[in-house]
Structure formats: structure tokens, C-alpha cells
N, C-alpha and C positions, 0 to 999 in steps of 0.2 A: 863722340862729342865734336860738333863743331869748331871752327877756325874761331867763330864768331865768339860761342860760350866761353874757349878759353879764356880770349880777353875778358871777359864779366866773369871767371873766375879769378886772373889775376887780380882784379879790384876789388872785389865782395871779398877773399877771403880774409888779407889783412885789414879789412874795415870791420870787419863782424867779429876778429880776435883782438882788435882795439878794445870791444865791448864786454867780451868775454873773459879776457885774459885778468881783468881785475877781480870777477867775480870767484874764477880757479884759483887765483892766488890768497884768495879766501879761507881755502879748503888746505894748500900746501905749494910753500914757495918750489918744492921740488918739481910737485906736477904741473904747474905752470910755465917755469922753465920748456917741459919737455913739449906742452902744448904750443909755446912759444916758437919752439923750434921747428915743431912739424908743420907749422904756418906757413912759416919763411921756406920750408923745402917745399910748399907744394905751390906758393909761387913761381919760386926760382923754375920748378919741371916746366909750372904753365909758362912761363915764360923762355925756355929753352924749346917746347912744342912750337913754340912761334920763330927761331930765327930761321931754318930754312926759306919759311914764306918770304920774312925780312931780305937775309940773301939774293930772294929771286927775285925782289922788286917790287911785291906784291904787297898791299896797303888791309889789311883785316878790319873789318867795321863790324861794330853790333850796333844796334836804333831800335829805339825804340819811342814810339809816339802815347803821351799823356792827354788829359783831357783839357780842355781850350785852344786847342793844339801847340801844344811844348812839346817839343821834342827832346830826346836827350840820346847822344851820341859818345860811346867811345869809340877811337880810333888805334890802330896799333902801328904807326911805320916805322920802316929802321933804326931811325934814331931814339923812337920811345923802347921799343924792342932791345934793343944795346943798352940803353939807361937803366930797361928792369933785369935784365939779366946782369 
């Protein structure tokens, strides 16, 4: 996996268990919980994959272009990198 996809997992994964997480907790406050949890730890990894680059200076970008030409950009440098970890 890419430098690049990690960051677009860091953001897809707690936005997609924003959506989810209500629906689990549907079925059982405990499972949700525990889905809850494994969210947040698989940001934090994605986000710990990322501080080396952070460290060395180095700026990680995913892009990606839509139609009428919008573009849309996440960026990862040190200081977002330190804030999600």
C-alpha cells in the first residue's frame, strides 16, 4: 500500500464507521463497542505508518480530479501527521 492510500485510509475509515457504527449498534451495544475500537486502532497504525515520512520532511499527497475539473486533495505534513497520531 501506498504513502498516498494510507492517508485515504486514515480519512475514509472513521467516516465510513461514523455511518456504520449506528447501524452495529442496532444489533449489540457490545459489538459496536468493539467495532468502534478497531476503527480508531486502524487509524492510529495508519497514522503511525506515516510519521517516519513526517520526521524526514517529507509532505504525502493523494489527488485526485472530478468532473468539471474539481479537484480534491488530501495532504499529510508533520503537523497533521502529530495531530492524528
Amino acid at each position: 500500500m501506498g504513502r498516498a492510500a494510507i492517508v485515504l485510509v486514515c480519512v475514509l475509515v472513521p467516516l465510513g464507521g461514523a455511518f456504520i457504527l449506528p447501524l452495529v449498534g442496532r444489533i449489540s451495544a457490545l459489538l459496536r463497542n468493539i467495532c468502534a475500537l478497531c476503527l480508531v486502532c486502524v487509524s492510529l497504525v495508519c497514522s503511525l505508518l506515516l510519521v517516519p515520512d513526517a520526521l524526514a520532511g517529507q509532505v504525502v499527497t493523494w489527488t485526485t480530479s472530478g468532473a468539471l475539473g474539481i479537484s480534491f486533495t488530501l495532504t499529510a505534513d508533520a503537523l497533521a501527521v502529530f495531530m492524528a497520531a
